[in-house]
N, CA, C and O atoms as a GROMACS GRO file, in nm:
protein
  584
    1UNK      N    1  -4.034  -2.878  11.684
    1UNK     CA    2  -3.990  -2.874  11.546
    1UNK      C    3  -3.937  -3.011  11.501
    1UNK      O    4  -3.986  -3.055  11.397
    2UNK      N    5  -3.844  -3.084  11.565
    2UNK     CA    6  -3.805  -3.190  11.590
    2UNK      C    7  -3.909  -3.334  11.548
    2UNK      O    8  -3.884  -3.436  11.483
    3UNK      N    9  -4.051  -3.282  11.628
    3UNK     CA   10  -4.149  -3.378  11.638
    3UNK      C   11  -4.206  -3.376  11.509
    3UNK      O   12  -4.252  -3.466  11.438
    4UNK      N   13  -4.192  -3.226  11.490
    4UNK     CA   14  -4.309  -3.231  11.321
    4UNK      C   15  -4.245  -3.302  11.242
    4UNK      O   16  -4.302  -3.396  11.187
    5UNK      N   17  -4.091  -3.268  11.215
    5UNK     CA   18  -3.992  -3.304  11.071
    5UNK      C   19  -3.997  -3.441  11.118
    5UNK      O   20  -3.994  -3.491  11.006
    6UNK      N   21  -4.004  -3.589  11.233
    6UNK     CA   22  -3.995  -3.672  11.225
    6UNK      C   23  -4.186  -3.746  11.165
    6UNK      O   24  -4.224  -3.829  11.083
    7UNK      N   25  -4.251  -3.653  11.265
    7UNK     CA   26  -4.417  -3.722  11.200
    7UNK      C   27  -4.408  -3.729  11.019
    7UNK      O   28  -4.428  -3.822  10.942
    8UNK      N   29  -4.370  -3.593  10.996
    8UNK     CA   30  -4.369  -3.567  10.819
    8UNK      C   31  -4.324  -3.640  10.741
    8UNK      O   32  -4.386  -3.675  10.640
    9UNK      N   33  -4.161  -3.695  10.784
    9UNK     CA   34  -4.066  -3.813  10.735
    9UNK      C   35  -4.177  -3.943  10.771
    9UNK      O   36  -4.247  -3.978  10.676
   10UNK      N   37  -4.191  -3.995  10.865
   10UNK     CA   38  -4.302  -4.101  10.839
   10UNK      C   39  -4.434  -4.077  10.776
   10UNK      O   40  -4.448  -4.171  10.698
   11UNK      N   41  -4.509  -4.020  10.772
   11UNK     CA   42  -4.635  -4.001  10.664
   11UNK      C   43  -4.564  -4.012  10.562
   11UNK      O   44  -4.611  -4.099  10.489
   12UNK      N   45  -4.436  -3.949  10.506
   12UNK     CA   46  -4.403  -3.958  10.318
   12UNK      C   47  -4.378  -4.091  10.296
   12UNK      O   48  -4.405  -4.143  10.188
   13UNK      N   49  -4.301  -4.185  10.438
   13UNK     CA   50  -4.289  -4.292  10.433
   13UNK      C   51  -4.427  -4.384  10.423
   13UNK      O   52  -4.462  -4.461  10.334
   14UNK      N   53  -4.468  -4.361  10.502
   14UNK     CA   54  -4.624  -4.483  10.494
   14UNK      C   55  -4.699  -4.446  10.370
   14UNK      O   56  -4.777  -4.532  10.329
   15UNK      N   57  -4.686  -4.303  10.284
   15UNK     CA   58  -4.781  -4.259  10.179
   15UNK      C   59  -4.711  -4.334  10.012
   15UNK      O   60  -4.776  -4.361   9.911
   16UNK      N   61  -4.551  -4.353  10.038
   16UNK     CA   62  -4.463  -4.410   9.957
   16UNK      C   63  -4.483  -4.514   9.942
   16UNK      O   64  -4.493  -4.564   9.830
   17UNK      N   65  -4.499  -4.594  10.079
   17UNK     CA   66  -4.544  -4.760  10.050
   17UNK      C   67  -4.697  -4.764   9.989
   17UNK      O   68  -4.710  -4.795   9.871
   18UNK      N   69  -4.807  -4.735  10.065
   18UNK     CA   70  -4.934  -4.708  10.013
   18UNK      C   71  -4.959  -4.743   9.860
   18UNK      O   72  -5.022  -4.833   9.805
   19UNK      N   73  -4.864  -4.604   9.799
   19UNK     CA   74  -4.842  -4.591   9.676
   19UNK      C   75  -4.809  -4.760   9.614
   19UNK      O   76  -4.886  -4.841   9.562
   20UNK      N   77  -4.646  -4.770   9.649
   20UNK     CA   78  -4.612  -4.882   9.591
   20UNK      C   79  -4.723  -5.039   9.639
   20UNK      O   80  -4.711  -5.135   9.563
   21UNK      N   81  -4.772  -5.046   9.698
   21UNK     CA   82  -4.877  -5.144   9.687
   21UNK      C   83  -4.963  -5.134   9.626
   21UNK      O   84  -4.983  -5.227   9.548
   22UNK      N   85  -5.074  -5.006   9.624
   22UNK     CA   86  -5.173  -4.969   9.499
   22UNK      C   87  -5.091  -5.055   9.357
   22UNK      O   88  -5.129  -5.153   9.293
   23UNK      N   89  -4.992  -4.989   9.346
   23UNK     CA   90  -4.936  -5.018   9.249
   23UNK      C   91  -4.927  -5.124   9.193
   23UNK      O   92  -4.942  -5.146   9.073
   24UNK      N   93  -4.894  -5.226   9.308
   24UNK     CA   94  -4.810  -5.365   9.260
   24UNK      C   95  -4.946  -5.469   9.295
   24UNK      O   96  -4.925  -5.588   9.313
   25UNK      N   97  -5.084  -5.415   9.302
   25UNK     CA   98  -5.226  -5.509   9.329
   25UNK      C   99  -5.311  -5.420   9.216
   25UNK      O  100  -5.416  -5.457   9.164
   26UNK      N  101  -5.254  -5.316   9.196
   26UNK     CA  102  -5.367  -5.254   9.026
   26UNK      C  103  -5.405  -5.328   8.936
   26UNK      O  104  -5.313  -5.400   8.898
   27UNK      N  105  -5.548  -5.351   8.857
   27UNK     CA  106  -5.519  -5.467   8.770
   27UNK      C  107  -5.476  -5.377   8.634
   27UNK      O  108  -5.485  -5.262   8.592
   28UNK      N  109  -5.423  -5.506   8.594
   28UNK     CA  110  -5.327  -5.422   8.468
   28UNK      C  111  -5.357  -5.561   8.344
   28UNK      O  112  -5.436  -5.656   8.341
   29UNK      N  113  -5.253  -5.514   8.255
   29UNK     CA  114  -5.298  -5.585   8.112
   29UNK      C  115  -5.172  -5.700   8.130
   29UNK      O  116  -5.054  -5.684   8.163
   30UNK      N  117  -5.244  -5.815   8.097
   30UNK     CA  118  -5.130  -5.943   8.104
   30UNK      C  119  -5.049  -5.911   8.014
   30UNK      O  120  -4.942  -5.902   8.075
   31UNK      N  121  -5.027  -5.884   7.893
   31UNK     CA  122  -4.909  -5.819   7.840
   31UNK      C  123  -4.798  -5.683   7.855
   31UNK      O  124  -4.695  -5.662   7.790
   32UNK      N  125  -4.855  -5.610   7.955
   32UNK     CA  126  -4.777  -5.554   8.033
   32UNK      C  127  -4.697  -5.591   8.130
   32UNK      O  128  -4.615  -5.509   8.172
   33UNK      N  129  -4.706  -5.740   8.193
   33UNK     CA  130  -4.626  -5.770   8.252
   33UNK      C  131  -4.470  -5.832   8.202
   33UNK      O  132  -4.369  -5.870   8.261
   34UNK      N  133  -4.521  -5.816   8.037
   34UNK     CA  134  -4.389  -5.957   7.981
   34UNK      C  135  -4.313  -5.822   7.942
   34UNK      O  136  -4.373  -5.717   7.919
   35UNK      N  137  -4.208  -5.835   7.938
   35UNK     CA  138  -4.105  -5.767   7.908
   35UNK      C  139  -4.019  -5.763   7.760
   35UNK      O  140  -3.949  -5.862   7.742
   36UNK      N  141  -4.017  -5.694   7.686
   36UNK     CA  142  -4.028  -5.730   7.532
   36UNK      C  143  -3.962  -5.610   7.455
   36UNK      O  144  -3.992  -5.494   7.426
   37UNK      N  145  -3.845  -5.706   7.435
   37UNK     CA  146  -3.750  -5.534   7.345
   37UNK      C  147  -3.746  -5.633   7.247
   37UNK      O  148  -3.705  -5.747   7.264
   38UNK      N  149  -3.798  -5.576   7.123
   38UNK     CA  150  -3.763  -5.639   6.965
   38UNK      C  151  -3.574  -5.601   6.930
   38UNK      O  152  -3.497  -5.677   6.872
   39UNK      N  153  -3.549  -5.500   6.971
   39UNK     CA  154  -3.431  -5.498   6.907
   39UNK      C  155  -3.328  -5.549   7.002
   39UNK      O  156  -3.215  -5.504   6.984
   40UNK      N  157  -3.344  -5.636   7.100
   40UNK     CA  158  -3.264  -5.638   7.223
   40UNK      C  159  -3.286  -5.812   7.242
   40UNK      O  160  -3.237  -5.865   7.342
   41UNK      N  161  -3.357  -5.891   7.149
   41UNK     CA  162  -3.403  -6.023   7.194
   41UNK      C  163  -3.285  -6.103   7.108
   41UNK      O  164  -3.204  -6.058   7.027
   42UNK      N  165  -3.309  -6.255   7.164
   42UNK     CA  166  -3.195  -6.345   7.129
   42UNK      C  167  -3.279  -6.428   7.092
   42UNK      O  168  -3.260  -6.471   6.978
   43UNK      N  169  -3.419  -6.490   7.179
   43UNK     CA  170  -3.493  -6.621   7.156
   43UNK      C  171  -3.627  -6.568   7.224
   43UNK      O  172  -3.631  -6.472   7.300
   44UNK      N  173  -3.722  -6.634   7.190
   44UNK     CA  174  -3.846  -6.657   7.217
   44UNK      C  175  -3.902  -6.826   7.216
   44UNK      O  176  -3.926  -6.878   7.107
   45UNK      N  177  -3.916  -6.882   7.309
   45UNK     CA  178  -3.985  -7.043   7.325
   45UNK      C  179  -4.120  -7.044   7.363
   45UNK      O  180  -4.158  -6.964   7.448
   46UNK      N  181  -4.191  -7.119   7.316
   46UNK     CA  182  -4.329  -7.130   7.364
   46UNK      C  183  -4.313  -7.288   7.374
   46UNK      O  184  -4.267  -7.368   7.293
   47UNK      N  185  -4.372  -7.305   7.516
   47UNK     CA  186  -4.442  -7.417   7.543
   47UNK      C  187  -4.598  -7.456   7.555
   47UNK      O  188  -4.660  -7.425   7.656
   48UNK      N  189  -4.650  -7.514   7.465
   48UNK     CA  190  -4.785  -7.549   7.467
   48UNK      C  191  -4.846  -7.597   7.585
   48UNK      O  192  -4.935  -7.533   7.641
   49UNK      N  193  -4.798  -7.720   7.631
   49UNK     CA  194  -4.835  -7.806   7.708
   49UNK      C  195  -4.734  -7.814   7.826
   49UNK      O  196  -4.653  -7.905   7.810
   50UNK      N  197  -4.720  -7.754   7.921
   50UNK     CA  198  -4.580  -7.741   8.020
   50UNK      C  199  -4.621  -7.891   8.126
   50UNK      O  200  -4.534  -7.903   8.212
   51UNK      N  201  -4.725  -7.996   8.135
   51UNK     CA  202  -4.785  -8.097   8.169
   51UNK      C  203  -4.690  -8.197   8.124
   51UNK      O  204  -4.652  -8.293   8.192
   52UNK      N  205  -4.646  -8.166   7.984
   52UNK     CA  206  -4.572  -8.266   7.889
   52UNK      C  207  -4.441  -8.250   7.953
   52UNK      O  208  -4.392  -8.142   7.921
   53UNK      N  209  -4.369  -8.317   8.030
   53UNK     CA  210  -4.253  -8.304   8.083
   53UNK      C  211  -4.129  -8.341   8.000
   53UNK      O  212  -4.020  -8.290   8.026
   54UNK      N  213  -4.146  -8.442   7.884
   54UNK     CA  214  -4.057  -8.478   7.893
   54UNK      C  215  -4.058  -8.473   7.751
   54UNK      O  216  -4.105  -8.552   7.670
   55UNK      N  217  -3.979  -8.331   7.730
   55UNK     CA  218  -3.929  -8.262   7.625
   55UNK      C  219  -3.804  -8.235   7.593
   55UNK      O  220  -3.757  -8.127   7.629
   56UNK      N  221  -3.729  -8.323   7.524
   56UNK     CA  222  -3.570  -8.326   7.558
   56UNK      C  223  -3.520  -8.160   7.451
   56UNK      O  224  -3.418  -8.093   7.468
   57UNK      N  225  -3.627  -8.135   7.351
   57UNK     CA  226  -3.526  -8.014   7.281
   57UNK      C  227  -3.577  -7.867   7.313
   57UNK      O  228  -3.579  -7.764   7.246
   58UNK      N  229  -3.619  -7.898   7.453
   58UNK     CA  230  -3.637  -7.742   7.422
   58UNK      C  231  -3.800  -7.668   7.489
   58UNK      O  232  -3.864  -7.661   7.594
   59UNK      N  233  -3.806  -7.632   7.363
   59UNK     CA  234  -3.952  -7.583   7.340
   59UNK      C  235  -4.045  -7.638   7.263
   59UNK      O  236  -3.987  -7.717   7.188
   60UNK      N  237  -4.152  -7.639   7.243
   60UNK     CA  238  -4.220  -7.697   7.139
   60UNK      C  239  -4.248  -7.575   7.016
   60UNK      O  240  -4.271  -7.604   6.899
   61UNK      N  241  -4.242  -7.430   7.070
   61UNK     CA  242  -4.223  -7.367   6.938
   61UNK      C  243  -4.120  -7.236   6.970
   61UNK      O  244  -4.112  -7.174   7.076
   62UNK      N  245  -4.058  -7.220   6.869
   62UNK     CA  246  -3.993  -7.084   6.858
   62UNK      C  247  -4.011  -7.016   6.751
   62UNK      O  248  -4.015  -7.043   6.632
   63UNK      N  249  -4.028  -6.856   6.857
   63UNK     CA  250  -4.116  -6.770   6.760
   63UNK      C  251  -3.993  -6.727   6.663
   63UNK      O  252  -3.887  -6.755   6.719
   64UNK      N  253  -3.975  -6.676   6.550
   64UNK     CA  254  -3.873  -6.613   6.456
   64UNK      C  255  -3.908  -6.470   6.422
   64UNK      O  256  -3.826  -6.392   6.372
   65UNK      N  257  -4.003  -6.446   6.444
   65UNK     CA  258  -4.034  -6.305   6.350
   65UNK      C  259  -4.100  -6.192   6.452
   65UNK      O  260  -4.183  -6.226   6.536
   66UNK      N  261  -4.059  -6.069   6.438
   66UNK     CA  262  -4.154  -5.948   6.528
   66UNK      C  263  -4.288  -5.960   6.507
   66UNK      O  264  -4.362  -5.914   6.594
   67UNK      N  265  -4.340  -6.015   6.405
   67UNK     CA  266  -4.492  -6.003   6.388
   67UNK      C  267  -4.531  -6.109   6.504
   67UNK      O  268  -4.612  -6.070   6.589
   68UNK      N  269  -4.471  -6.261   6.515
   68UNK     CA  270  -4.548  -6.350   6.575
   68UNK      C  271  -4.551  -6.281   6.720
   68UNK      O  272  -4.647  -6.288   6.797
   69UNK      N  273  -4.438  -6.217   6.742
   69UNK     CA  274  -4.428  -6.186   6.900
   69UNK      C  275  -4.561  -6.091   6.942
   69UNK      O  276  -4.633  -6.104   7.041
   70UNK      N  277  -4.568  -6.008   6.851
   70UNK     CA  278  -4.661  -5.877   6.814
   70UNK      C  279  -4.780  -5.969   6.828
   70UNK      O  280  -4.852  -5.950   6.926
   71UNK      N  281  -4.809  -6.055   6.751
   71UNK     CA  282  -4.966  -6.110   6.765
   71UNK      C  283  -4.998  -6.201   6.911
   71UNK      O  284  -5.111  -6.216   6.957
   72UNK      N  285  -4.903  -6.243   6.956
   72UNK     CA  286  -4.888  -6.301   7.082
   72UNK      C  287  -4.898  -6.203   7.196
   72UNK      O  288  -4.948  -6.225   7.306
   73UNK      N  289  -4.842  -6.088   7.153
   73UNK     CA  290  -4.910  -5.997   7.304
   73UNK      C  291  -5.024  -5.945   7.245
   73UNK      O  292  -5.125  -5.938   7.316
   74UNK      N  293  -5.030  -5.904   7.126
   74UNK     CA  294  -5.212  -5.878   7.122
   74UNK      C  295  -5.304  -5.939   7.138
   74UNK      O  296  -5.414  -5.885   7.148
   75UNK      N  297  -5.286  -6.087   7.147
   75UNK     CA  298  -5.399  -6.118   7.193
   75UNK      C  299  -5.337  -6.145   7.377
   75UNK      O  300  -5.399  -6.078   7.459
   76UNK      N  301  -5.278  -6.193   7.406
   76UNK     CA  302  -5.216  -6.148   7.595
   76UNK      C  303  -5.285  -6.015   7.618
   76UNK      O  304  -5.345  -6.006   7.725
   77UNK      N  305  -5.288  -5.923   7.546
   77UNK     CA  306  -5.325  -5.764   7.618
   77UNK      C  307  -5.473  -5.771   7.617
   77UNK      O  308  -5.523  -5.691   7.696
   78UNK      N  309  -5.539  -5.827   7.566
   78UNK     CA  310  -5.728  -5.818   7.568
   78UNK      C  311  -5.751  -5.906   7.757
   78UNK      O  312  -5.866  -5.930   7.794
   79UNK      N  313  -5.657  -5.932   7.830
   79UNK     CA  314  -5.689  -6.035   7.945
   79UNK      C  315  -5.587  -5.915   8.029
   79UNK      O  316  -5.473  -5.875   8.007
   80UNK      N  317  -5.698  -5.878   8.142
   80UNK     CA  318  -5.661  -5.801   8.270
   80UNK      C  319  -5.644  -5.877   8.402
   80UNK      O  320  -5.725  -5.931   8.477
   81UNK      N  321  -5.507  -5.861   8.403
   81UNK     CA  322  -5.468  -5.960   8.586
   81UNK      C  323  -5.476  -5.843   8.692
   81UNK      O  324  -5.496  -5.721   8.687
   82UNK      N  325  -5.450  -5.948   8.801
   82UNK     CA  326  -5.464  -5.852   8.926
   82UNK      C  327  -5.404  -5.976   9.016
   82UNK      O  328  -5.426  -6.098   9.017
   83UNK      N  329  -5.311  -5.883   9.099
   83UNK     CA  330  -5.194  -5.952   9.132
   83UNK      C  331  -5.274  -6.050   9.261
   83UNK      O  332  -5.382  -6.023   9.313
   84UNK      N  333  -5.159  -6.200   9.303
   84UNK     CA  334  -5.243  -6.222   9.418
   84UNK      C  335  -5.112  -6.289   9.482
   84UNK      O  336  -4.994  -6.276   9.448
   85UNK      N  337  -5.173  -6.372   9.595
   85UNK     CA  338  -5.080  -6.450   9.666
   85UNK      C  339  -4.979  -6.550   9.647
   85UNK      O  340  -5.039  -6.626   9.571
   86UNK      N  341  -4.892  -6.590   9.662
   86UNK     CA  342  -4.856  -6.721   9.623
   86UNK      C  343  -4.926  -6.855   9.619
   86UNK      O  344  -4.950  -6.932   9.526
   87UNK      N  345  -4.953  -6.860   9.763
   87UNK     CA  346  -5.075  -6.953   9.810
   87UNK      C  347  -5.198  -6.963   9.769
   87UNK      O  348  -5.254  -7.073   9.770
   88UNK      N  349  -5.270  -6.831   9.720
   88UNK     CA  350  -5.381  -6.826   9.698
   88UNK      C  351  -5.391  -6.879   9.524
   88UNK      O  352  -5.487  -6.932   9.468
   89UNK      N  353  -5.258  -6.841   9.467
   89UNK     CA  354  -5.244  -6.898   9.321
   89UNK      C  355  -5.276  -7.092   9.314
   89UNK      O  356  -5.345  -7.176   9.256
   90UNK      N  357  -5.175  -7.081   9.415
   90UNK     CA  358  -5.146  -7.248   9.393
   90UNK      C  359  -5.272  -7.304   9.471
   90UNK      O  360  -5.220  -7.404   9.520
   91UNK      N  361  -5.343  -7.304   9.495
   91UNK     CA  362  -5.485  -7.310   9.562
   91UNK      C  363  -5.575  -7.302   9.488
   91UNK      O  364  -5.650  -7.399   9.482
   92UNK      N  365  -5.598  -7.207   9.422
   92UNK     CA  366  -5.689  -7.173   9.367
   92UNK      C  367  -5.693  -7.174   9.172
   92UNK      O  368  -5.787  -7.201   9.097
   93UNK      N  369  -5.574  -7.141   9.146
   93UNK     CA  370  -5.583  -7.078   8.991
   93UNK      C  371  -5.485  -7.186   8.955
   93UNK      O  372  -5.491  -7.193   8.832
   94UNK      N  373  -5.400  -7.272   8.998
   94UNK     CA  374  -5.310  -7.390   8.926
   94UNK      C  375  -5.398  -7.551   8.905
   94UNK      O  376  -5.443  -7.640   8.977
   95UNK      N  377  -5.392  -7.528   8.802
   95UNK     CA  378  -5.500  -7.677   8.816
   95UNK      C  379  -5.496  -7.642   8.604
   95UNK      O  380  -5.508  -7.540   8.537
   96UNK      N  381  -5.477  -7.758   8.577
   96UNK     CA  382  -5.529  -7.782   8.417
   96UNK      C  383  -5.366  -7.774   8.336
   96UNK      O  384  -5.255  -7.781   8.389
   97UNK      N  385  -5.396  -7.761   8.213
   97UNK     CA  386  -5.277  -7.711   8.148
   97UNK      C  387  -5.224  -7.589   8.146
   97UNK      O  388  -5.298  -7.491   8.143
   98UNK      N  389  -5.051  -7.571   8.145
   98UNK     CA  390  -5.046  -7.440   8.142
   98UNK      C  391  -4.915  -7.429   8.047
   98UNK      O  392  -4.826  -7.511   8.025
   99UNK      N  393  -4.933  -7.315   8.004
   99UNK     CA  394  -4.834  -7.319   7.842
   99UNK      C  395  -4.726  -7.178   7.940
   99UNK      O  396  -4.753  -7.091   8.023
  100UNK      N  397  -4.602  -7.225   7.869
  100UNK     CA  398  -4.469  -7.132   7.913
  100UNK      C  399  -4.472  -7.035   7.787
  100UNK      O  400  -4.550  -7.063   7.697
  101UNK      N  401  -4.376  -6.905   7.774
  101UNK     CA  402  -4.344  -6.832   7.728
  101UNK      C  403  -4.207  -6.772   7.795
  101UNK      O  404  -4.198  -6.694   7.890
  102UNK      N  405  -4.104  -6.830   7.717
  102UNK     CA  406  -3.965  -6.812   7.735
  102UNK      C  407  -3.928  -6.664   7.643
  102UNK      O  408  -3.963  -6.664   7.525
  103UNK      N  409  -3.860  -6.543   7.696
  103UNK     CA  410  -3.812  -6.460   7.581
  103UNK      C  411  -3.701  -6.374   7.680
  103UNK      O  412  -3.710  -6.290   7.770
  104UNK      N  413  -3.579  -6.458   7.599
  104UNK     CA  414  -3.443  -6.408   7.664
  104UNK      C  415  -3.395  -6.297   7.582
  104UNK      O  416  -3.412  -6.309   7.461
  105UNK      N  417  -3.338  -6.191   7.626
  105UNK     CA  418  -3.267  -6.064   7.556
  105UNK      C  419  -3.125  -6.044   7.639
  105UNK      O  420  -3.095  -6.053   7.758
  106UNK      N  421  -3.057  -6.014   7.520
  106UNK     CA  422  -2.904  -6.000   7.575
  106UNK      C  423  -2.891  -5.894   7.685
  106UNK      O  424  -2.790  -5.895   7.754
  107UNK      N  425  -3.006  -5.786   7.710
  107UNK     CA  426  -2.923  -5.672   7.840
  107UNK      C  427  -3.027  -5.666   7.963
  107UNK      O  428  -3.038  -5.588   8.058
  108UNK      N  429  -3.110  -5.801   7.916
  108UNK     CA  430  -3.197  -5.804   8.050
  108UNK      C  431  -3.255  -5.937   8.086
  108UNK      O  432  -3.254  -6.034   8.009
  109UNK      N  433  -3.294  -5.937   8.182
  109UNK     CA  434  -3.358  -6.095   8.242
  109UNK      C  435  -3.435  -6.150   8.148
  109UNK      O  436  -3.516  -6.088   8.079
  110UNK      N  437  -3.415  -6.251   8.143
  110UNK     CA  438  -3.557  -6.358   8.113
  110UNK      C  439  -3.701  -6.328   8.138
  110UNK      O  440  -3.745  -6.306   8.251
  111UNK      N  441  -3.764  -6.328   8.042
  111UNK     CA  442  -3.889  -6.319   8.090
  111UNK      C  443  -3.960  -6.446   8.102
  111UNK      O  444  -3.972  -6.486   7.986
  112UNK      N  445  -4.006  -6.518   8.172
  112UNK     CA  446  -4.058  -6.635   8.182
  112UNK      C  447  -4.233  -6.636   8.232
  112UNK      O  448  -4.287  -6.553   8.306
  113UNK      N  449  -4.276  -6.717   8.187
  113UNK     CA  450  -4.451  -6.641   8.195
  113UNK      C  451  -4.474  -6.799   8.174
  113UNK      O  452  -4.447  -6.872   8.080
  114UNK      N  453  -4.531  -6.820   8.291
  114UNK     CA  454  -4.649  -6.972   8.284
  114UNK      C  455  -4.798  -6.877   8.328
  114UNK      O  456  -4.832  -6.801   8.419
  115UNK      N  457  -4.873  -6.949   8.174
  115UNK     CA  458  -5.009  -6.937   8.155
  115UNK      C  459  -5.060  -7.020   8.171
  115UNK      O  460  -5.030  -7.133   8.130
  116UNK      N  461  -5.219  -6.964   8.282
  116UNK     CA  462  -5.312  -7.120   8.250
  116UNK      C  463  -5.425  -7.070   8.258
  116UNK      O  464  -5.410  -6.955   8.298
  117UNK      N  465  -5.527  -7.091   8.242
  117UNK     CA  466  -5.690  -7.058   8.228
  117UNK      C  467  -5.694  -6.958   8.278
  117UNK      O  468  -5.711  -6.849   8.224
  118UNK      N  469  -5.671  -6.990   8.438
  118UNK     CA  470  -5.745  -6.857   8.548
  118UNK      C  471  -5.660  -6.783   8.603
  118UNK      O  472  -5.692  -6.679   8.659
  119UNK      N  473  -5.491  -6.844   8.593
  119UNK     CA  474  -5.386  -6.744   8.645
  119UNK      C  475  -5.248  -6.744   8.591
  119UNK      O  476  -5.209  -6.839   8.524
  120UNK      N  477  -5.186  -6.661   8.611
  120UNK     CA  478  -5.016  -6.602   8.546
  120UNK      C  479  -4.925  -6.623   8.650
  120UNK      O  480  -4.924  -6.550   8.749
  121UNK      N  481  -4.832  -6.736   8.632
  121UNK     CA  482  -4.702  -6.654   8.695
  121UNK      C  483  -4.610  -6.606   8.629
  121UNK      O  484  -4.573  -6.641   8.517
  122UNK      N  485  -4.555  -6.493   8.723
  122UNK     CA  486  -4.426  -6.449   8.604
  122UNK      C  487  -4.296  -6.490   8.696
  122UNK      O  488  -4.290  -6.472   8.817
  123UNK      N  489  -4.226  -6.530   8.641
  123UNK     CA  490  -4.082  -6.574   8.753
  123UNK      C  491  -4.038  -6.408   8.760
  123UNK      O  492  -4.011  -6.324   8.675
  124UNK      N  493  -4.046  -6.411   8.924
  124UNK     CA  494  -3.950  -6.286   8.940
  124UNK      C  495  -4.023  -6.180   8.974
  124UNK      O  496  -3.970  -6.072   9.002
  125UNK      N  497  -4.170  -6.202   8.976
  125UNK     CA  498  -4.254  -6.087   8.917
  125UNK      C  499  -4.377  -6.141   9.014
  125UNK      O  500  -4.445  -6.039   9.024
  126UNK      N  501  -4.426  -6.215   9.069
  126UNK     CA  502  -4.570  -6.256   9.106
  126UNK      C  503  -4.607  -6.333   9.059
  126UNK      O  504  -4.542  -6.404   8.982
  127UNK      N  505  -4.771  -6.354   9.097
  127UNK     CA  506  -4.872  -6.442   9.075
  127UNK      C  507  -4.984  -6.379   9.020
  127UNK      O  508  -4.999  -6.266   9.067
  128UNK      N  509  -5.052  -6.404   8.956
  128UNK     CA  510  -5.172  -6.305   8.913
  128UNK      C  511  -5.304  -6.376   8.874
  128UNK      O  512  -5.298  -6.487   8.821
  129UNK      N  513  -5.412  -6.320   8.895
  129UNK     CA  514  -5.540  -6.399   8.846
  129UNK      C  515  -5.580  -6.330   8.742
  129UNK      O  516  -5.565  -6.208   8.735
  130UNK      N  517  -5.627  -6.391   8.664
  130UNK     CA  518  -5.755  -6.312   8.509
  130UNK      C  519  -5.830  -6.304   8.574
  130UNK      O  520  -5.866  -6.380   8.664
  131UNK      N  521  -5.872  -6.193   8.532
  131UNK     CA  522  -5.990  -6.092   8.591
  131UNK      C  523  -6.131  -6.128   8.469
  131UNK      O  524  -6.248  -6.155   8.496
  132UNK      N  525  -6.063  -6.115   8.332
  132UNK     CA  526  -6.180  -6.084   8.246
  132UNK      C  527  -6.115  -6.237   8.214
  132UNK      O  528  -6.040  -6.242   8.117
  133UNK      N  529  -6.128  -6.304   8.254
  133UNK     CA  530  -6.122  -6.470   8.169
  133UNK      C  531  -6.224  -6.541   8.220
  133UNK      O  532  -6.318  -6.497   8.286
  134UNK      N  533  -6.193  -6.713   8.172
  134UNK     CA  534  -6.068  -6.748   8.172
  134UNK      C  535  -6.011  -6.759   8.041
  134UNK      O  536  -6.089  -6.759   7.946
  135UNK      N  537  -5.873  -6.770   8.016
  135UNK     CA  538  -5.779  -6.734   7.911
  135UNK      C  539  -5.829  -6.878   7.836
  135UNK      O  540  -5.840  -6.983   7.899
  136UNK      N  541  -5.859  -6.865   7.680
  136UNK     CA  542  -5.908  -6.968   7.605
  136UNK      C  543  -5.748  -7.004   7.564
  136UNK      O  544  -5.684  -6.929   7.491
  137UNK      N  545  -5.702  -7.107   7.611
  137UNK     CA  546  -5.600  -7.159   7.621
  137UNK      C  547  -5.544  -7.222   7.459
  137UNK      O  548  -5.434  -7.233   7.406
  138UNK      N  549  -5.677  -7.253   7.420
  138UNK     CA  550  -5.695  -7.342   7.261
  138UNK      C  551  -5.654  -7.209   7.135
  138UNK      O  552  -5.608  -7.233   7.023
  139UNK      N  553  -5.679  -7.097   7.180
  139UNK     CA  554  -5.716  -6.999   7.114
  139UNK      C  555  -5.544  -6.945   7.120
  139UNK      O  556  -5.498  -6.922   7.008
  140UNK      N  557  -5.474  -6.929   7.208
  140UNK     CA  558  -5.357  -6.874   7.222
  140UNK      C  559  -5.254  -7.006   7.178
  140UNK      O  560  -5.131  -6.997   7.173
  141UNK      N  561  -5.335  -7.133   7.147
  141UNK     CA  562  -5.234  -7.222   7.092
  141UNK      C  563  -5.245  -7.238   6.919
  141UNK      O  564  -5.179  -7.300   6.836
  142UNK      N  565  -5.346  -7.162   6.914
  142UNK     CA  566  -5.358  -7.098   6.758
  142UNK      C  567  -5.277  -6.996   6.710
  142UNK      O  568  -5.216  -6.993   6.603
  143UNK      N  569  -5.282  -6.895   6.817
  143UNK     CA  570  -5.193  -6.797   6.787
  143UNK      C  571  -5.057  -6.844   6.788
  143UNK      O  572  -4.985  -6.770   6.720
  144UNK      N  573  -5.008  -6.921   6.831
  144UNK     CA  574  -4.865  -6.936   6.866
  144UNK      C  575  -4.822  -7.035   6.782
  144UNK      O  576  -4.702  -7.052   6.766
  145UNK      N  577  -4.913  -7.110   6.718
  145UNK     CA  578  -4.903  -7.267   6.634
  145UNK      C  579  -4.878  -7.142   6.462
  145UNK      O  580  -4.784  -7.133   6.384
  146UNK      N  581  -4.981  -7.086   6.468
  146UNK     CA  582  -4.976  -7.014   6.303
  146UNK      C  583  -4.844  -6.961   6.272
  146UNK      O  584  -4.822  -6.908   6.164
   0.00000   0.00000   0.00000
């Protein structure tokens, strides 16, 4: 009896992790990863060019309005990631320009999101590759410039 209730407790255990890995390698929508309460935000920064180091104010844009934020994950949500390595990011998917997305809220973390063609990091959160890209980089500096 002993033997069963300990085999059972490990299967729920190995079927729990299982789970949580499916989970955390599913590909999912790049705007599902950013974290985004309209009524809970303080600031939003966009960096165009994160290459350009030497930016003494800041950001190069800040968003003001729910709509810009709104059009900024709609076009983020048309691009499906799928999570990957650390190593395999910086290897493979870091290379070119890559634009930041700063959006601090008073009752929760930072969301911090460096974009670049072929991959996402999110601080805190992973590494991720575009699946359906690569992310037209020119195109999301339209969105964010208008």
């Amino acid at each position: 009896m002993k033997r069963l209730f300990i085999t059972i407790a490990i299967g729920c255990c190995l079927f729990s992790i299982g789970i949580c890995f499916f989970h955390a390698y599913s590909e999912r929508s790049l705007a599902s990863l950013i974290y985004y309460n309209e009524e809970d935000i303080i600031i939003i920064g966009v960096t165009i060019d994160r290459t350009n180091t030497e930016r003494e104010e800041g950001y190069d844009h800040y968003l003001d309005e729910q709509e810009e934020m709104e059009e900024l994950l709609a076009f983020l949500s048309n691009y499906q990631v799928k999570r990957v390595s650390q190593s395999y990011y910086q290897k493979q998917l870091l290379y070119g320009s890559q634009q930041e997305v700063f959006i601090s809220h008073y009752s929760h973390n930072a969301s911090v999101v460096f974009i670049g063609e072929a991959g996402v990091h999110v601080v805190d959160q992973g590494t991720y590759r575009i699946v359906n890209g690569p992310i037209d980089l020119s195109e999301l500096e339209n969105v964010i410039v208008k």
